[in-house]
DOTOR-293321 format. One record per residue: residue in three letters; x, y, z of N, C-alpha, C in turn. Coordinates in steps of 0.001 Angstrom, whole numbers. Example, Ala and Ser with C-alpha at 12.3 -4.5 7.8 and 13.67 -1.06 7.14 Angstrom:
BEGIN
+------+---------+---------+---------+---------+---------+---------+---------+---------+---------+
: code :      nu :      nv :      nw :     cau :     cav :     caw :      cu :      cv :      cw :
+------+---------+---------+---------+---------+---------+---------+---------+---------+---------+
:  ala :   13190 :   -5690 :    7800 :   12300 :   -4500 :    7800 :   13200 :   -3300 :    7800 :
:  ser :   12850 :   -2250 :    7080 :   13670 :   -1060 :    7140 :   12900 :      30 :    7870 :
+------+---------+---------+---------+---------+---------+---------+---------+---------+---------+
END
This chain:
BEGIN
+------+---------+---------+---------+---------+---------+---------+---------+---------+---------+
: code :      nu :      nv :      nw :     cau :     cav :     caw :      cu :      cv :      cw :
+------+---------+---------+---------+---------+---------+---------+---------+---------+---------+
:  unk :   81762 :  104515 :  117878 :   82419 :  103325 :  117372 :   82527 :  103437 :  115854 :
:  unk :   83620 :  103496 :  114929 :   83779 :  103507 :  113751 :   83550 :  102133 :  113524 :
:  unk :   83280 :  102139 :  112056 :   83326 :  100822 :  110977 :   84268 :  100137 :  110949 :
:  unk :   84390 :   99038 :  110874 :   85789 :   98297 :  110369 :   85967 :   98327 :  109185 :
:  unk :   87434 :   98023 :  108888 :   87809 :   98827 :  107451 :   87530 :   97963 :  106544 :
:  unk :   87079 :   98801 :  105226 :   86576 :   98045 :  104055 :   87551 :   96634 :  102939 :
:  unk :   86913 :   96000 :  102693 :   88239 :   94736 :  102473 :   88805 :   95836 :  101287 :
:  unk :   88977 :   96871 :  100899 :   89419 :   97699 :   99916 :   90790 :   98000 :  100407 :
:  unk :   90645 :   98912 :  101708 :   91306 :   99471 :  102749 :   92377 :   98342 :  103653 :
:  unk :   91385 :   97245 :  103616 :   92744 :   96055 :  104199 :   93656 :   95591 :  103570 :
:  unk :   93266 :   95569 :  101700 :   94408 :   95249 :  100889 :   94841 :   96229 :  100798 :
:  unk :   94759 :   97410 :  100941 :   95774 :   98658 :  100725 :   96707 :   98833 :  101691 :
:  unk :   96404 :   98103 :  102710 :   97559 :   98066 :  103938 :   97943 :   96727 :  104322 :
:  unk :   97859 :   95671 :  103386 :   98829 :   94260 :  103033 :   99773 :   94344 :  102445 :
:  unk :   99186 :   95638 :  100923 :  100040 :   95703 :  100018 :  101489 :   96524 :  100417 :
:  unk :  101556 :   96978 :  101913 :  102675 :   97979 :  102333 :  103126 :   99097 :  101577 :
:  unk :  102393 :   99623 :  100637 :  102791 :  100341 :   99892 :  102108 :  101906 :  100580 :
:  unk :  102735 :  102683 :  100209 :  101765 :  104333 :  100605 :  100503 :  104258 :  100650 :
:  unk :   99936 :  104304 :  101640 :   98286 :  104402 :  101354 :   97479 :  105391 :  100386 :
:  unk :   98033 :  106225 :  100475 :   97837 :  107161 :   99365 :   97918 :  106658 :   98127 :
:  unk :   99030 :  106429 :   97240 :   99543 :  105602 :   96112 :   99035 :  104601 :   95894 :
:  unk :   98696 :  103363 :   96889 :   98038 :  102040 :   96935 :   96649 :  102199 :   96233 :
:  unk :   96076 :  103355 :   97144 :   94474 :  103654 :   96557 :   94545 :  103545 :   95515 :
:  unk :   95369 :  104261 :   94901 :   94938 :  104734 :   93303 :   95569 :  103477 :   92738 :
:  unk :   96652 :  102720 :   92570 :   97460 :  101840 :   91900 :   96719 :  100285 :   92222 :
:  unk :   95651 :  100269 :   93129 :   94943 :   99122 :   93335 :   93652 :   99255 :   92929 :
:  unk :   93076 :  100575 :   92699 :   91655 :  100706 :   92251 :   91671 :  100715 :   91257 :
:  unk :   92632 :  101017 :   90319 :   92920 :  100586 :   88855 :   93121 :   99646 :   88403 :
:  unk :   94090 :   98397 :   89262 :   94076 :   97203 :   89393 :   92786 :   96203 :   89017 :
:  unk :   92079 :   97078 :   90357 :   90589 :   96055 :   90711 :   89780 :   96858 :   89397 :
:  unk :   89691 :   98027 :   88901 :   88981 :   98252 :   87304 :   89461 :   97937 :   86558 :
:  unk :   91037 :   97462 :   86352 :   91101 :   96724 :   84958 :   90465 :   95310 :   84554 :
:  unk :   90666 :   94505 :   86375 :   90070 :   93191 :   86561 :   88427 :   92908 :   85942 :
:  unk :   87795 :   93799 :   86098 :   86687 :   94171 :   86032 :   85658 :   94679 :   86535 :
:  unk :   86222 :   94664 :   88146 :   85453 :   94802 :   89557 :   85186 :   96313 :   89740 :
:  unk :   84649 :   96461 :   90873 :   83951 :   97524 :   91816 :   84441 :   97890 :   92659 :
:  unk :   85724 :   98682 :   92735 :   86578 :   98432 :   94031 :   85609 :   98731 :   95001 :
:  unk :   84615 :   99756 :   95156 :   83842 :   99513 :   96602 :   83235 :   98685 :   96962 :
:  unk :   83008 :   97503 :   95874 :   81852 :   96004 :   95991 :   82840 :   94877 :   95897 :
:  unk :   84287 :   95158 :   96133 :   85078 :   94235 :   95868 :   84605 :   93453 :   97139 :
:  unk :   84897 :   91358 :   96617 :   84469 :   91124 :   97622 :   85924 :   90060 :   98138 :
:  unk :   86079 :   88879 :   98662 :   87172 :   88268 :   99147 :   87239 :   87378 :   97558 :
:  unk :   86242 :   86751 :   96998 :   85900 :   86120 :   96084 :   86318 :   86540 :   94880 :
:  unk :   86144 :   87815 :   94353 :   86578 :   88425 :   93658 :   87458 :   89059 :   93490 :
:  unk :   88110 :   89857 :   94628 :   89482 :   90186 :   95137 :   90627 :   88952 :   94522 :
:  unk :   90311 :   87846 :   94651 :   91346 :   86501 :   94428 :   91410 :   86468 :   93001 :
:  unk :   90211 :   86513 :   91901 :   90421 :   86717 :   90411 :   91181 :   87892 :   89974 :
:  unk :   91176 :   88749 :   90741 :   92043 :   90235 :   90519 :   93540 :   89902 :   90965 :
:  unk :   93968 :   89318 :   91563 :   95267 :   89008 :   91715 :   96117 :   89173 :   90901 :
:  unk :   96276 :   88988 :   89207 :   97455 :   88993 :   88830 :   96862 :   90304 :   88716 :
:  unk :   96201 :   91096 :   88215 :   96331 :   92454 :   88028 :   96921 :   93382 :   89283 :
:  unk :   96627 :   92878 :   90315 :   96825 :   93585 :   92162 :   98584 :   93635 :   91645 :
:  unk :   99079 :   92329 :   91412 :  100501 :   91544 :   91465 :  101079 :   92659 :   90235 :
:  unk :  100540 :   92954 :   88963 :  100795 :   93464 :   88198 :  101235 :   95358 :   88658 :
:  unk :  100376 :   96005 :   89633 :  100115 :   97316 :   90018 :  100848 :   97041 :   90787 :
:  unk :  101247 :   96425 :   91763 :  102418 :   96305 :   92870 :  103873 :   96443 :   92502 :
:  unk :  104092 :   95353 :   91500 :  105336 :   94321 :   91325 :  106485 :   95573 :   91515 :
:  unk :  106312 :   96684 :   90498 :  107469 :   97359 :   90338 :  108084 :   98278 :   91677 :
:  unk :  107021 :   98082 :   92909 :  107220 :   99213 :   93828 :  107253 :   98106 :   95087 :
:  unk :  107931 :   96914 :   95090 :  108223 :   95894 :   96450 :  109558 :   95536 :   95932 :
:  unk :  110121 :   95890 :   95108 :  111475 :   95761 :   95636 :  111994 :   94522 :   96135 :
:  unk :  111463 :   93750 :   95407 :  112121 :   91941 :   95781 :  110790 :   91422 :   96808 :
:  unk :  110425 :   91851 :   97291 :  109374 :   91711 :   98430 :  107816 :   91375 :   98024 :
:  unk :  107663 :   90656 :   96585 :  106321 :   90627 :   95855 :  105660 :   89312 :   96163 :
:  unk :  106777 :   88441 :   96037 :  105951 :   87096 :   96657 :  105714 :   87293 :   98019 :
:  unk :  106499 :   87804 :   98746 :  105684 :   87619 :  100296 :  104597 :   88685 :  100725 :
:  unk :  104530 :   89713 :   99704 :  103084 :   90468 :   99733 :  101985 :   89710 :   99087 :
:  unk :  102654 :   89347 :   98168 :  100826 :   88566 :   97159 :  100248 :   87398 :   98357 :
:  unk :  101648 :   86639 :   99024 :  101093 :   85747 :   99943 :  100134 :   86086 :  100954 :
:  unk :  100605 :   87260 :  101732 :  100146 :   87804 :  102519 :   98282 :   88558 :  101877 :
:  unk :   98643 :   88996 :  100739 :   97252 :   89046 :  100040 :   96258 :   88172 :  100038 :
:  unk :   96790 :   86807 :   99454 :   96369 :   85583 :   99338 :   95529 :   85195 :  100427 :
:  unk :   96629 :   85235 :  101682 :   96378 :   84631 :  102767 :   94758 :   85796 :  103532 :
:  unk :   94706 :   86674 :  103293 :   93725 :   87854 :  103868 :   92372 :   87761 :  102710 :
:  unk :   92353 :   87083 :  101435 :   91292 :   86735 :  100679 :   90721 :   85595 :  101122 :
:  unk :   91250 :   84939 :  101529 :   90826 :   82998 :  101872 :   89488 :   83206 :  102472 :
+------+---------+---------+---------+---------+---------+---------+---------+---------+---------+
END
């Protein structure tokens, strides 16, 4: 039985972006915020937002508000 995936790994596949690419363009995100991307938690994940919104924006293509929502909505 594997682990369930790390809340790291669940925003990297909200954000629809390459999983590959996401890693890196969200773990930079969550270190500019100030965080731990491996200790990121739902709590803290939500203060990182404009930075997440910031590492995204240019690669959704019109499609940013209904990802951050969808972000939003998976931090609550």
């Amino acid at each position: 039985m594997s682990a369930p995936p790390s809340l790291l790994d669940q925003i990297i596949a909200t954000s629809e972006l390459s999983p590959i690419f996401a890693r890196g363009a969200l773990t930079r995100a969550l270190r500019r915020a100030g965080l731990v991307p491996e200790e990121v938690t739902r709590s803290s994940a939500r203060m990182a937002l404009p930075e997440i919104r910031r590492a995204v924006e240019p690669f959704l293509q019109g499609r940013t508000d209904a990802i951050m929502r969808k972000l939003e909505l998976l931090l609550e």
